[in-house]
Backbone as CSV, one residue per row, in Angstrom:
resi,resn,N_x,N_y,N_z,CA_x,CA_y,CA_z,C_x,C_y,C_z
1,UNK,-28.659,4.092,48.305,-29.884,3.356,48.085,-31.095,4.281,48.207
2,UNK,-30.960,4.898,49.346,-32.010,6.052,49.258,-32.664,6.888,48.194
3,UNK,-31.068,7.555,48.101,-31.289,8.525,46.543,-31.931,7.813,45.297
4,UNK,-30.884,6.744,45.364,-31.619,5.738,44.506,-33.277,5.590,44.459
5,UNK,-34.282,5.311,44.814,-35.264,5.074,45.408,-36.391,6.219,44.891
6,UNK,-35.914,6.952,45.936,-36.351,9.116,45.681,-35.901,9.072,44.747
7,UNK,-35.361,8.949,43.676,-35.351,9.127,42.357,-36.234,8.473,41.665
8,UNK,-36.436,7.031,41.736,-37.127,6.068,40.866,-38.765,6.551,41.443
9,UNK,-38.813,6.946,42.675,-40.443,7.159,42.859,-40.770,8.702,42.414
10,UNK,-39.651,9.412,42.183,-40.221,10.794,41.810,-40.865,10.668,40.369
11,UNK,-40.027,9.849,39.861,-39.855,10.249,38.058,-41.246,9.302,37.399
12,UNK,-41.701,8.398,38.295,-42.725,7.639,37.919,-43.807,8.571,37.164
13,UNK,-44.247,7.777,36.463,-45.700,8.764,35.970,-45.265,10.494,35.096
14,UNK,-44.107,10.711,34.760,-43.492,12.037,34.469,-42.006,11.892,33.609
15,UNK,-41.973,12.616,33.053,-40.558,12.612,32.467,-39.418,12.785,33.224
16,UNK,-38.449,11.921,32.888,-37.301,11.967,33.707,-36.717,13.298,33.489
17,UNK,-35.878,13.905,34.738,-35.153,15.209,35.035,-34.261,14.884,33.717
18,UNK,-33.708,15.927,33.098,-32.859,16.143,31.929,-31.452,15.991,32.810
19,UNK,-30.849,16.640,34.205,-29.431,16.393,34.206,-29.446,15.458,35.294
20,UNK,-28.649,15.388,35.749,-28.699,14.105,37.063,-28.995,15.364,38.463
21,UNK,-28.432,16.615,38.247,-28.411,17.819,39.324,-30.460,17.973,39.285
22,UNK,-30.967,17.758,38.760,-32.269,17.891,38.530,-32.906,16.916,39.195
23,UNK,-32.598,15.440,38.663,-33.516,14.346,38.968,-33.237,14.099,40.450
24,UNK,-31.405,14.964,41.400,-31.207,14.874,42.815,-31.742,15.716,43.635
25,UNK,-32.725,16.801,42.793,-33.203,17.936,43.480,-34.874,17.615,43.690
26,UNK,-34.976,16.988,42.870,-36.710,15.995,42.641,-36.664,15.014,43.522
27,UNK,-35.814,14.912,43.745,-35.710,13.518,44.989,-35.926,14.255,45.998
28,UNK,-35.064,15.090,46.277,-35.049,15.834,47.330,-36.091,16.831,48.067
29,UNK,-37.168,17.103,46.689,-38.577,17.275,47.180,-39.221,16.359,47.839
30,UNK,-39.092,15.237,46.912,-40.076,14.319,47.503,-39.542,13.652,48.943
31,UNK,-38.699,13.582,49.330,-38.005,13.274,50.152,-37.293,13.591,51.098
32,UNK,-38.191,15.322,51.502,-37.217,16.059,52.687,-36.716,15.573,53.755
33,UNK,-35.834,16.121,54.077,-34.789,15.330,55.341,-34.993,16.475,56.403
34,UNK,-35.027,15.810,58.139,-34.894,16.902,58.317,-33.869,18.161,58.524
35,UNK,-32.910,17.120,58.302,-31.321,17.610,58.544,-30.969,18.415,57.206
36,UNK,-31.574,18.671,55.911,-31.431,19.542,55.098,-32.047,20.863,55.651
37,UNK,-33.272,20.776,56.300,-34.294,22.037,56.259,-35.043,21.461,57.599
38,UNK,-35.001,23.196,58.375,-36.333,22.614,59.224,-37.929,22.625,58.332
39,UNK,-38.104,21.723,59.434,-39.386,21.342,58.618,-41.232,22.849,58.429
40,UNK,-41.675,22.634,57.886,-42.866,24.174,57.309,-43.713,23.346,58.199
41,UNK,-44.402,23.859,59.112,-45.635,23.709,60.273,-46.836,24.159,58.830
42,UNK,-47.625,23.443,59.417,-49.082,23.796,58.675,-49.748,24.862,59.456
43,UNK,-50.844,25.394,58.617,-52.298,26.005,59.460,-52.408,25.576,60.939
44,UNK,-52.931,24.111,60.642,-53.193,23.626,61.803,-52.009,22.634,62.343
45,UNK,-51.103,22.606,62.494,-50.160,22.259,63.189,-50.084,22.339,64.831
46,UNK,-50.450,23.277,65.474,-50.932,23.499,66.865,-52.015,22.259,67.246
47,UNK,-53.093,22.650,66.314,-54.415,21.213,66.404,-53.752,19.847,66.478
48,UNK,-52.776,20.154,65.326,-52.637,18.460,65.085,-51.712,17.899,66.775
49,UNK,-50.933,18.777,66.902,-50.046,18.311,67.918,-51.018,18.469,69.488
50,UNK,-51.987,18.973,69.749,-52.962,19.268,70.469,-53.636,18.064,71.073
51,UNK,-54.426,17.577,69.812,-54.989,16.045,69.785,-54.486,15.224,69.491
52,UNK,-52.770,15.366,69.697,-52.129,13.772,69.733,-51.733,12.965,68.574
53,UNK,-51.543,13.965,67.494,-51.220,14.156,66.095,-49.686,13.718,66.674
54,UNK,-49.386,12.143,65.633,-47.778,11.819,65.868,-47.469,12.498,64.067
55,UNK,-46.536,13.691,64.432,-46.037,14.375,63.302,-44.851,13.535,62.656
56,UNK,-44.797,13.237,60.898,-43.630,13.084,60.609,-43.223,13.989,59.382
57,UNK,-42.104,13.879,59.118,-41.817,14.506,57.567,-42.562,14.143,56.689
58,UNK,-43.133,15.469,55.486,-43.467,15.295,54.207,-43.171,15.979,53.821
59,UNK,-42.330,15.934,52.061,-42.052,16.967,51.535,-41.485,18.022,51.733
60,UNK,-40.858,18.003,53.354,-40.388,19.317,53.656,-41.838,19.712,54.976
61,UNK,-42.946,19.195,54.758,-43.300,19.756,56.045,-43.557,18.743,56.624
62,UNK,-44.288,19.154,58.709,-44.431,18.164,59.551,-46.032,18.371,59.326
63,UNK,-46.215,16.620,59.208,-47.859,16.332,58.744,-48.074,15.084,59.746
64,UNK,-49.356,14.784,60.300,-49.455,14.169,61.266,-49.549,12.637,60.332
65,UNK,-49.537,11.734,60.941,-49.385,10.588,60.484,-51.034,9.575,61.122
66,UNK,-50.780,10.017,62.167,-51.888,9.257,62.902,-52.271,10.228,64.342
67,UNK,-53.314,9.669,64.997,-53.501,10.453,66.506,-53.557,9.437,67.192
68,UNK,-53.697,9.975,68.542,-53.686,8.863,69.831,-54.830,7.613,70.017
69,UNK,-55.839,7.651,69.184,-56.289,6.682,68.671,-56.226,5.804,67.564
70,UNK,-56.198,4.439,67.714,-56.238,3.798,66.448,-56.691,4.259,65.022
71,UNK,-55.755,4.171,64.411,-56.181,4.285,62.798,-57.738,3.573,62.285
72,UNK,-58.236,2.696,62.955,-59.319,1.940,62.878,-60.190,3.083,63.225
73,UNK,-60.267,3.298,64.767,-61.698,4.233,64.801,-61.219,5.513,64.343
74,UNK,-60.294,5.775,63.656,-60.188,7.192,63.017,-61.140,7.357,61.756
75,UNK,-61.205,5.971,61.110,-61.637,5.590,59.636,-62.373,5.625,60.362
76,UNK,-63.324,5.009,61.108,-64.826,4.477,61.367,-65.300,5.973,61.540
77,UNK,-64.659,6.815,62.485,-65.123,7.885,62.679,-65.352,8.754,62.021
78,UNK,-64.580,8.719,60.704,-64.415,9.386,59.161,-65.871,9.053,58.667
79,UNK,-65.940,7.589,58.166,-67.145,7.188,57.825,-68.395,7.390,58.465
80,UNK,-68.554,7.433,59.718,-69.476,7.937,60.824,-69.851,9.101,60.895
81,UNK,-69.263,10.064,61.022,-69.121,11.311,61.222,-68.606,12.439,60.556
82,UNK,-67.540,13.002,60.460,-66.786,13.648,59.374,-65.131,13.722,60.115
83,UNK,-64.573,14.376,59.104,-62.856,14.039,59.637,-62.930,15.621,58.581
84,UNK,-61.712,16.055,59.090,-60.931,16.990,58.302,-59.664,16.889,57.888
85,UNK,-59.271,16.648,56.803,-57.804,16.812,56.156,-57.142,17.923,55.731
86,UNK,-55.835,18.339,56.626,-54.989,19.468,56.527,-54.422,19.625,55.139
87,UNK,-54.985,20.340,54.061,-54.027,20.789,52.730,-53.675,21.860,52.945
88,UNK,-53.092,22.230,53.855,-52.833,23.931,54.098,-51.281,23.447,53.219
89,UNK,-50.833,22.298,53.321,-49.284,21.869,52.632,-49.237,22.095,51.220
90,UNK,-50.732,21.676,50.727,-50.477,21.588,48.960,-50.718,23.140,48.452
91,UNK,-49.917,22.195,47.037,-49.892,23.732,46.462,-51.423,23.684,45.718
92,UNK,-52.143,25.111,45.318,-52.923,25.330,44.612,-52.555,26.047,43.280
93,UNK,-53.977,26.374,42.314,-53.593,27.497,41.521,-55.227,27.259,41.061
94,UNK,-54.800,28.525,40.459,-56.242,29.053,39.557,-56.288,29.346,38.059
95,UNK,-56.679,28.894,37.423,-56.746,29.252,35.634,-57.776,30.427,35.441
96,UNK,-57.028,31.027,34.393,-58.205,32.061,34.436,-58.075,32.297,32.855
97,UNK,-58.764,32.526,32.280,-59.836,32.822,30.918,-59.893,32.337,30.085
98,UNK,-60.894,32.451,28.879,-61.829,31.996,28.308,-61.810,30.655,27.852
99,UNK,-60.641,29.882,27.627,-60.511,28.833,27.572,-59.564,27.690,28.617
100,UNK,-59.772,28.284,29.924,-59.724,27.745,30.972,-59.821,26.502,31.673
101,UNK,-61.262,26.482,31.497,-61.713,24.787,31.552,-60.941,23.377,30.088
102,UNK,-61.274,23.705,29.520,-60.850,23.491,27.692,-59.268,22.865,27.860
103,UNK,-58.489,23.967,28.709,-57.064,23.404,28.503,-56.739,22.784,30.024
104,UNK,-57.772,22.879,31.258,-57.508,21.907,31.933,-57.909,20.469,31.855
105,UNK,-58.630,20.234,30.753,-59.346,19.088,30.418,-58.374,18.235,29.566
106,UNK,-57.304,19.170,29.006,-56.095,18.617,28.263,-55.022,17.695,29.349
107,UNK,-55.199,18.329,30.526,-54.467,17.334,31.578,-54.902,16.953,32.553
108,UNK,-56.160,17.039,32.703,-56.438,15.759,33.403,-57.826,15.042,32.959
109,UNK,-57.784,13.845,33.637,-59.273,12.368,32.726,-60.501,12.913,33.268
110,UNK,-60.619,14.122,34.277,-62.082,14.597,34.662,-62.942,15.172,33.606
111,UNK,-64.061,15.411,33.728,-65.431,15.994,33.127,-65.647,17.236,33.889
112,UNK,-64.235,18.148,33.263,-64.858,19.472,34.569,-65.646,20.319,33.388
113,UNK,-65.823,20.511,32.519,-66.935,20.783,31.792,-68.031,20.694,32.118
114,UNK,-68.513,19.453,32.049,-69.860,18.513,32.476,-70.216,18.549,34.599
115,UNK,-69.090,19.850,34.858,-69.347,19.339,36.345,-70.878,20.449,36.458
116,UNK,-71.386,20.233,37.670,-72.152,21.587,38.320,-71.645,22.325,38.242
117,UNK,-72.146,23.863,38.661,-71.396,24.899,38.961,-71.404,24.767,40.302
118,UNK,-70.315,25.549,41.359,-69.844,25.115,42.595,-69.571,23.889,42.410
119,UNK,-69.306,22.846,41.887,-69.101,21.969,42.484,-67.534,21.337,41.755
120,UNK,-66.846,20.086,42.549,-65.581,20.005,42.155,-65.721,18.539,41.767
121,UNK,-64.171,17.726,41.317,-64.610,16.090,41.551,-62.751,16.135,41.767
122,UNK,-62.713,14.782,41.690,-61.342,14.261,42.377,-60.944,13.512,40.720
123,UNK,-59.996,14.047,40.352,-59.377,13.545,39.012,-57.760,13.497,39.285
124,UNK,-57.756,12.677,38.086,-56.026,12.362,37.900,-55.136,13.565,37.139
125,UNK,-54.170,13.973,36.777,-53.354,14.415,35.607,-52.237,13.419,35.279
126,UNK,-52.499,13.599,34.214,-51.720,12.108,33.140,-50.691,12.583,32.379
127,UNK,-49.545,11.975,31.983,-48.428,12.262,31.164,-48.967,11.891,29.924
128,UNK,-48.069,11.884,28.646,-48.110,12.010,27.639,-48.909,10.573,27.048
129,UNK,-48.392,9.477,27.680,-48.442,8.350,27.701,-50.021,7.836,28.362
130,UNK,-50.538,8.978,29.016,-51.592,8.272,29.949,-51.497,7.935,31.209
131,UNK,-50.194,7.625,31.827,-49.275,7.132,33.402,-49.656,8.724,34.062
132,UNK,-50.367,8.123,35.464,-51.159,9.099,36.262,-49.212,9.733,36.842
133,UNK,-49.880,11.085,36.560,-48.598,11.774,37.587,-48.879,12.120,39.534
134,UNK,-50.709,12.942,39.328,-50.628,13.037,40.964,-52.351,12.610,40.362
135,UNK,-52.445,12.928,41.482,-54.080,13.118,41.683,-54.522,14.518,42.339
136,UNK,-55.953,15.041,41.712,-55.979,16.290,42.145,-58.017,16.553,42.754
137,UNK,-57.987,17.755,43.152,-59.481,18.167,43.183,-59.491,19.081,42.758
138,UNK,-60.379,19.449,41.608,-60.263,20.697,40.704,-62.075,20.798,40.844
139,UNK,-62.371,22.261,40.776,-63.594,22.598,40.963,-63.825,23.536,39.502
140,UNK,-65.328,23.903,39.443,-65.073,24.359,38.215,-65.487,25.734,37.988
141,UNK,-66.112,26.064,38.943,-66.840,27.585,39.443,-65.653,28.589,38.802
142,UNK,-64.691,28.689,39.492,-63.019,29.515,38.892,-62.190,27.720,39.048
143,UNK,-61.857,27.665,37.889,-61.107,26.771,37.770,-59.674,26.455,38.859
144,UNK,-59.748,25.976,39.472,-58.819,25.680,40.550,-58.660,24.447,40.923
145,UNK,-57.050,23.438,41.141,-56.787,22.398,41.304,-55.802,22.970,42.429
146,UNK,-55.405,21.465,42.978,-54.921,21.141,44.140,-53.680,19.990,43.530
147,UNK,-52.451,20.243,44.346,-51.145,19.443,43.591,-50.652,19.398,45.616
148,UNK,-50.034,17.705,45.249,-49.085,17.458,46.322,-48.024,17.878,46.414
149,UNK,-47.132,18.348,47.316,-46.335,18.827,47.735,-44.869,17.591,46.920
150,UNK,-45.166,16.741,47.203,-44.140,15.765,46.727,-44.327,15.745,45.243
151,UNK,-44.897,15.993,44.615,-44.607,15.874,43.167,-44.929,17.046,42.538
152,UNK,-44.061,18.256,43.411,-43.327,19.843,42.198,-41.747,18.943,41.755
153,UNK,-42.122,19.420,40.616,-40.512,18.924,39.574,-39.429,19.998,39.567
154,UNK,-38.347,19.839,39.949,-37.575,21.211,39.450,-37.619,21.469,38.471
155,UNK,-37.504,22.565,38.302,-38.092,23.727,36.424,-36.582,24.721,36.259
């Protein structure tokens, strides 16, 4: 049932794996165990477990879930104040030349053309069809996006 599952949520939004050894290895991203692999500590992994960061599996690494305070004044405090979110997990990359921007605009619904310079926005990348695959933050200064850890496809 599991596999089952990790399969049907990997493939959403993306083309299905071509062999079945593919679409069990895509599961298996999205769905690290810890009994396959120990789990990848972040940057701040020390912090998180510091201030009471309850760690669980993602993707293969340990990511905090919540801290020793309510999820309520975590948000309030977000909204109040500022919060920091650990992407030391996701993957990045950088595009580089002359038509750079041009062919990241081919996959995803942002206006990174039309952005500032320095500045980034929070966009989707879409399959063929239009069906969002992840969501990303791409800036446009050197073209650079941000991808979740749970949705690399085996290649």
């Amino acid at each position: 049932m599991r596999r089952a599952l990790a399969s049907a949520v990997c493939s959403l939004g993306r083309r299905a794996p071509a062999t079945e050894q593919q679409t069990l290895y895509a599961a298996k991203r999205c769905f690290a165990d810890v009994s396959d692999a120990e789990l990848k500590k972040t940057a701040l992994y020390d912090f998180h477990v510091a201030h009471g960061g309850k760690m669980v599996p993602f993707a293969g690494w340990s990511m905090p879930i919540q801290y020793k305070d309510s999820i309520m004044d975590s948000t309030t405090h977000c909204r109040t104040h500022a919060s920091i979110f650990d992407v030391s997990h996701m993957c990045g990359f950088t595009l580089k030349g002359k038509d750079a921007i041009a062919f990241l605009e081919t996959l995803v619904v942002g206006d990174i053309a039309g952005l500032k310079d320095n500045t980034g926005t929070l966009t989707v990348y879409t399959n063929e069809k239009g069906g969002i695959i992840d969501d990303s933050v791409v800036t446009k200064a050197r073209p650079w996006s941000s991808a979740n850890p749970g949705s690399r496809v085996a290649g």
